[in-house]
C-alpha positions as CSV (number, residue, x, y, z in Angstrom):
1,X,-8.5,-0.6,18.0
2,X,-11.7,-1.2,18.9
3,X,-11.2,-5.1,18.9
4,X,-8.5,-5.0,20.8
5,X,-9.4,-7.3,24.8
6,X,-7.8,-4.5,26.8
7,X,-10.1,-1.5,24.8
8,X,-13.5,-4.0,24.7
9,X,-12.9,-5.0,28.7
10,X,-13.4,-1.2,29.4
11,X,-16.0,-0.4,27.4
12,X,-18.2,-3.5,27.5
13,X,-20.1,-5.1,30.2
14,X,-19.5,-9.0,29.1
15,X,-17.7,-9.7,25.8
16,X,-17.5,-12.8,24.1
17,X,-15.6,-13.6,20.4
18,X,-17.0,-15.9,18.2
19,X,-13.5,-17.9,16.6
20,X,-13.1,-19.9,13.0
21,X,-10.4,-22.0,12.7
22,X,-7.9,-21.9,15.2
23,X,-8.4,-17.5,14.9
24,X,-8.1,-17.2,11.6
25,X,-11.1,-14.8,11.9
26,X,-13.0,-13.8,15.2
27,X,-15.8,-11.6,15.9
28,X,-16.4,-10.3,19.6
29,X,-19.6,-9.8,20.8
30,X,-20.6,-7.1,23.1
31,X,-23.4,-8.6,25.1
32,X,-26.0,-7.9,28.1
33,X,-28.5,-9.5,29.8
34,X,-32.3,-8.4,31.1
35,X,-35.9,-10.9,31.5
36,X,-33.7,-13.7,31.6
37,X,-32.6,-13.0,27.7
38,X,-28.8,-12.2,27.0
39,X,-28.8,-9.7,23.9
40,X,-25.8,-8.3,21.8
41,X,-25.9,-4.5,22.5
42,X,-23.8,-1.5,21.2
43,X,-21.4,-0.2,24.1
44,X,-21.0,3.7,23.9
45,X,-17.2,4.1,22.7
46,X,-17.1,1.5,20.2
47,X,-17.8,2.7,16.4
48,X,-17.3,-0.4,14.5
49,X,-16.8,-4.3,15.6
50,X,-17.5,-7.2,13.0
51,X,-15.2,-10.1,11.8
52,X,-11.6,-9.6,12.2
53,X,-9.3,-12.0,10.0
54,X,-5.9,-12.5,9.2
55,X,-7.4,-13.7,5.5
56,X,-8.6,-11.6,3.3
57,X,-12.0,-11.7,1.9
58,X,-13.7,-13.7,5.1
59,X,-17.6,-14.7,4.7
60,X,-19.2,-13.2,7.5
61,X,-22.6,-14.9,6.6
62,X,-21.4,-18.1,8.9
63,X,-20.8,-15.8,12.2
64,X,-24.0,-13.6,11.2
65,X,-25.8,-17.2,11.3
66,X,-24.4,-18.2,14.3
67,X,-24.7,-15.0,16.0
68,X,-28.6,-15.3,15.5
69,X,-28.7,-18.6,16.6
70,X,-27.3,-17.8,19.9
71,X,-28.9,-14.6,20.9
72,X,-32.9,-13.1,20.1
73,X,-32.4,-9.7,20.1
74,X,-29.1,-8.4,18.3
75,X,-27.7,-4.9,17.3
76,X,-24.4,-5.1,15.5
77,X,-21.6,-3.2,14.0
78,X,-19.4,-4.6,11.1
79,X,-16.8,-3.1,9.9
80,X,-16.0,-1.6,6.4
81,X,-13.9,-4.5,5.9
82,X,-17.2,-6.7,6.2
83,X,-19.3,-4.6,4.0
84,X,-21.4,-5.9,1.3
85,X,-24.4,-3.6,-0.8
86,X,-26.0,-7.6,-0.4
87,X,-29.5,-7.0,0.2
88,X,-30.2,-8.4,3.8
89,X,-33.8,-7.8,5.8
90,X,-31.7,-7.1,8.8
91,X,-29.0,-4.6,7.5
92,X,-28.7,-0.8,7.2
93,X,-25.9,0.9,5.5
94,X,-23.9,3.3,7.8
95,X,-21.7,5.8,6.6
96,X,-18.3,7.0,7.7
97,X,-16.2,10.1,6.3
98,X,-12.3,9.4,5.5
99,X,-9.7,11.7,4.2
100,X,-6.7,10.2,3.2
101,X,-3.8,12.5,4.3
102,X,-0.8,11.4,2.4
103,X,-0.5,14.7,0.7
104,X,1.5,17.3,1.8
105,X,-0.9,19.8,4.3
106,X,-1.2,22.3,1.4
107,X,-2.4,20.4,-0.9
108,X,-4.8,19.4,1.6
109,X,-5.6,22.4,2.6
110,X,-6.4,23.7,-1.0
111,X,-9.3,21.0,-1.3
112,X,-11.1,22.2,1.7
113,X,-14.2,23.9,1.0
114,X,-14.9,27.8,1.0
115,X,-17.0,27.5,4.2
116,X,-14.1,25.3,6.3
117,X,-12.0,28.2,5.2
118,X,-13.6,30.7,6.2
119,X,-13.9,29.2,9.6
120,X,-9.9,29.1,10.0
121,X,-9.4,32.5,8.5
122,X,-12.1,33.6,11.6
123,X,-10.0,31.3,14.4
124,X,-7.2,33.6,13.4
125,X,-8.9,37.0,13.8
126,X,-10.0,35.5,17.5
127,X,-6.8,34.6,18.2
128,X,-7.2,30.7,19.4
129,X,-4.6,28.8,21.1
130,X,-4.1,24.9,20.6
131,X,-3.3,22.7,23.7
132,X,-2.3,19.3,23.3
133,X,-2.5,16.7,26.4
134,X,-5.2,18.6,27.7
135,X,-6.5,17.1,30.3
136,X,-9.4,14.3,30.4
137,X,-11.4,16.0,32.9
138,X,-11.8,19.4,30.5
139,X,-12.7,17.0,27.5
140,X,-15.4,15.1,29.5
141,X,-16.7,18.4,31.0
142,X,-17.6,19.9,27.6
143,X,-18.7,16.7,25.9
144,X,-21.2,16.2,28.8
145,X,-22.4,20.0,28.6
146,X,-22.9,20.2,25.5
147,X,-23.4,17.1,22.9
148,X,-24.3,15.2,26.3
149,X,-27.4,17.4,26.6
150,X,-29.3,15.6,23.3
151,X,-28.1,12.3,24.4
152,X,-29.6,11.7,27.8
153,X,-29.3,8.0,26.8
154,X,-25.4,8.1,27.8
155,X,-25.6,7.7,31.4
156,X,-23.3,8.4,34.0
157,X,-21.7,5.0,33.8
158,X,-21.4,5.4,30.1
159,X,-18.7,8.1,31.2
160,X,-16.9,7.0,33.5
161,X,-15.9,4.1,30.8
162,X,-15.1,7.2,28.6
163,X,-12.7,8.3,31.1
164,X,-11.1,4.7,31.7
165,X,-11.1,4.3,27.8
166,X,-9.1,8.0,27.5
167,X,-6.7,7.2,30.3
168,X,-5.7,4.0,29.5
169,X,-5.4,5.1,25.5
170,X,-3.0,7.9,26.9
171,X,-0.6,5.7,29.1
172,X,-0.1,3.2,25.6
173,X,0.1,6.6,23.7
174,X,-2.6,5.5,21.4
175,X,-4.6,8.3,22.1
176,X,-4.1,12.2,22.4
177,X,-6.3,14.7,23.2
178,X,-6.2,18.0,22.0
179,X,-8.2,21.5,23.1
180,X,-8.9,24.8,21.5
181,X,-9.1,28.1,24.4
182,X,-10.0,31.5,23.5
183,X,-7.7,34.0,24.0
184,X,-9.2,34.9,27.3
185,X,-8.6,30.8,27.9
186,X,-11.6,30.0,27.7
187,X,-12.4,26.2,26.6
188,X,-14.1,26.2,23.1
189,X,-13.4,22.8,21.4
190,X,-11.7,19.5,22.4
191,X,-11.3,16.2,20.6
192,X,-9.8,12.5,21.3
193,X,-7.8,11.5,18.8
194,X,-7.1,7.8,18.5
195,X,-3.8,6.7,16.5
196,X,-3.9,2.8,15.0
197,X,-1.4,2.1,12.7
198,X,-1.8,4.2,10.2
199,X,-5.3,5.6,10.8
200,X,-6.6,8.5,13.4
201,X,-10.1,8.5,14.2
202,X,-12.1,11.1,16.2
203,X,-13.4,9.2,19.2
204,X,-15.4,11.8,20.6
205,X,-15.2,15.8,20.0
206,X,-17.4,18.8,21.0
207,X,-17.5,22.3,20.5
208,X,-19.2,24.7,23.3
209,X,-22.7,25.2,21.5
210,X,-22.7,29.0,22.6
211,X,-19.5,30.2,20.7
212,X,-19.6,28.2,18.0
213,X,-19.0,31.3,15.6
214,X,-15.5,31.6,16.2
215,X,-14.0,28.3,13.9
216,X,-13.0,26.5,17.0
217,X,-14.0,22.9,15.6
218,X,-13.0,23.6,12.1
219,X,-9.7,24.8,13.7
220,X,-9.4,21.7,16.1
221,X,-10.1,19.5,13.5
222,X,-7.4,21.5,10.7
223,X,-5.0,21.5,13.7
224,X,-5.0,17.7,14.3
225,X,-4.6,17.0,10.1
226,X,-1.7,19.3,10.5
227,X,-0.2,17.5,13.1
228,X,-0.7,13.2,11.8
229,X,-0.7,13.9,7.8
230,X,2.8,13.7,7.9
231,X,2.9,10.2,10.0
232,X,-0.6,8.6,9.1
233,X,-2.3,8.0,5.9
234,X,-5.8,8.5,6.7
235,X,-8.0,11.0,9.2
236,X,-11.3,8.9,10.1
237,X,-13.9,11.6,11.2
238,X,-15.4,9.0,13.4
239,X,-18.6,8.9,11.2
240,X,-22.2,9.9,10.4
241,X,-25.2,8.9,8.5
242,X,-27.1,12.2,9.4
243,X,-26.7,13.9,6.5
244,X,-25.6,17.8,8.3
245,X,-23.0,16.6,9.9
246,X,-21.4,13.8,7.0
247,X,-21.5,17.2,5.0
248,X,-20.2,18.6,7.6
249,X,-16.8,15.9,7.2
250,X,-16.5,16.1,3.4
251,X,-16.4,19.9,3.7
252,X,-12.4,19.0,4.2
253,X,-12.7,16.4,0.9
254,X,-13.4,13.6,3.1
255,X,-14.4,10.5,1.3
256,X,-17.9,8.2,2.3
257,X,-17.3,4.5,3.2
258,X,-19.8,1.8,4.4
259,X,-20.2,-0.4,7.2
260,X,-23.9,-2.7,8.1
261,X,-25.9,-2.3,11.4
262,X,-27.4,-5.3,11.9
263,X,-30.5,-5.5,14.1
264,X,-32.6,-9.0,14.9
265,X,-35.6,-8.7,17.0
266,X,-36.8,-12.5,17.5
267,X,-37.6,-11.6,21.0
268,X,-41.5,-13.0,22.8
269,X,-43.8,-10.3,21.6
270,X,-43.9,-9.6,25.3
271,X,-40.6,-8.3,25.4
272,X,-40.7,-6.8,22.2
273,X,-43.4,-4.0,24.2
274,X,-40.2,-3.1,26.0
275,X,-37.0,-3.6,23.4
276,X,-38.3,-2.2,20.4
């Protein structure tokens, strides 16, 4: 979904695609621009771009190349479709947690881990209510309180495209967002759940940090499985390479996949003082 015009007009600030033969293949290109240098940059919102192709097996090398020739300072997301274990200077591996969900929900279930168990067997004693179509304001409220708080580089504009991106998911029902209240109705855990053909992915989620005891994400996220396995075919967690929270993901049998970062710094050293 990500490379769709409508989704990267939102959450860009100037996009522009890279084309090979009459779009057999693209590549959009999130860019910015500061001292007089335009730079490819990674918008907030956006977990994986790269090469897009109605061929399989596309070399990416030529739009890598020509990406570098057109911009200095470059930080890039391929996707897992464009990933190679190719040594390249300017790669790093990223990971990214899949379950595939074609089984039935109790066979799923049965793979989960003790711990993940454990968490649902607690939501139950507490009594937690689901509510789906929640609304956007409740989701951006605890995501901004909570995970928000260790990432003061998401500024205030980074949320308002959050919001845009959410309500404009919603109205082409390619989103839904669903929350997890304590009996007392209290908000405990709320995720955005994006639905592209056959795939859901967790756009953003969070959990409120001070009641975390109570299985609300491990319910949220067991809640949402319950609801797509029967339609989709795989549950993307959305992704980590930190190593707590990837464990985290495979606790429910999720799967690791790839994808490159690509960063080029050919910038004056100058500049480099201040783009590191």
């Amino acid at each position: 979904m990500f490379g769709y015009s409508w989704y990267l007009d939102i959450a860009c600030d100037n996009w522009d695609v890279l084309m090979f033969d009459d779009y057999t293949a693209v590549m959009p290109i999130p860019w910015r621009k500061k001292f007089g240098f335009s730079y490819v940059y990674l918008p907030f919102w956006i977990l994986q771009l790269g090469v897009y192709s109605t061929q399989k097996n596309v070399a990416i090398n030529p739009f890598e190349v020509e990406l570098k020739k057109r911009f200095r300072f470059v930080e890039f997301y391929f996707n897992e479709g464009n990933f190679s274990y190719q040594k390249n200077v300017t790669h790093t591996i990223r990971a990214v947690q899949k379950l595939v969900i074609k089984d039935s929900y109790k066979d799923l279930f049965s793979n989960y881990r003790k711990d993940r168990k454990k968490d649902l067997h607690k939501a139950t004693g507490h009594k937690l209510v689901r509510k789906w179509n929640d609304s956007a304001i409740n989701i951006l409220s605890l995501y901004k309180k909570n995970v928000g708080t260790r990432l003061p580089e998401i500024k205030e504009k980074d949320y308002n495209n959050l919001e845009k991106i959410i309500t404009v998911c919603i109205q082409k029902k390619k989103a839904e967002i669903l929350s997890i209240y304590s009996k007392e109705n209290q908000l405990l855990a709320s995720g955005l759940f994006l639905k592209h053909k056959k795939e859901i992915t967790i756009l953003v989620s969070s959990t409120d940090f001070n009641e975390r005891k109570k299985g609300a994400n491990t319910f949220l996220i067991d809640s949402a499985i319950q609801k797509y396995q029967t339609k989709y075919k795989t549950f993307n967690f959305g992704g980590s390479s930190i190593n707590s929270i990837a464990n985290y993901f495979k606790s429910f049998n999720a799967k690791t996949s790839f994808y490159n970062y690509l960063k080029v710094n050919n910038l004056p050293w100058y500049i480099k003082l201040f783009k590191k």
